[in-house]
DOMI-623998 format. One line per 4 residues: number of its first residue (from 1); their letters; for each residue y, z, x of C-alpha. Coordinates in pm, whole numbers, plus 50000, padded with zeros to 5 digits. Layout:
<nodes>
NUM = A = Y,Z,X  ...
</nodes>
This chain:
<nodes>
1 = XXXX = 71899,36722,69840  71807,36344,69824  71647,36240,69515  71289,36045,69597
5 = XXXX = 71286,35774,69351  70888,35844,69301  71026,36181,69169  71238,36050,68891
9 = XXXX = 71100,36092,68524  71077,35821,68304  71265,35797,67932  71004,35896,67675
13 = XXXX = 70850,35562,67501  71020,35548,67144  70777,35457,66858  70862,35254,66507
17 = XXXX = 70910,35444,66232  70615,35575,66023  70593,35459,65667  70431,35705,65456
21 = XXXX = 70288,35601,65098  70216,35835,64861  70028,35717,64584  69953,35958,64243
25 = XXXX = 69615,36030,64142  69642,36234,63877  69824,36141,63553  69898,36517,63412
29 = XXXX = 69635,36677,63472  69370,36372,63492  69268,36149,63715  69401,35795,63678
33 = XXXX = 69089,35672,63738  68976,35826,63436  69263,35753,63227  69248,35370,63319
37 = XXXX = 68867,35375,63260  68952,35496,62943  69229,35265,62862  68974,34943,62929
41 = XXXX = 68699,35130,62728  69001,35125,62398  69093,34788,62461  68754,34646,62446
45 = XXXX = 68623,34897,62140  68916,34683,61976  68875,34329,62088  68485,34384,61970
49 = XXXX = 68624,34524,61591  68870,34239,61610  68546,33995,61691  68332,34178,61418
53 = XXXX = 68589,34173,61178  68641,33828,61207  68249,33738,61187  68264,33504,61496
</nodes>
């Protein structure tokens, strides 16, 4: 048998590497959005006192 060079299969096209990122959402059982939101709302509840205090 003569091999017909139409009949010959082709190496399988190699891809790069995937990168998957995992990012958390959650910080214990809450959402970081939440916990960030309520982060900011703390900081500024105590830059206003700090204001107030000061009677700027």
């Amino acid at each position: 048998m003569s091999k017909d060079s139409k009949a010959q299969h082709r190496a399988p096209r190699q891809h790069p590497p995937t990168k998957i990122i995992v990012e958390r959402h959650y910080v214990g059982t809450e959402k970081m959005e939440t916990v960030f939101k309520r982060i900011a709302e703390e900081q500024i509840t105590k830059k206003v006192k700090e204001i107030a205090e000061k009677g700027i």
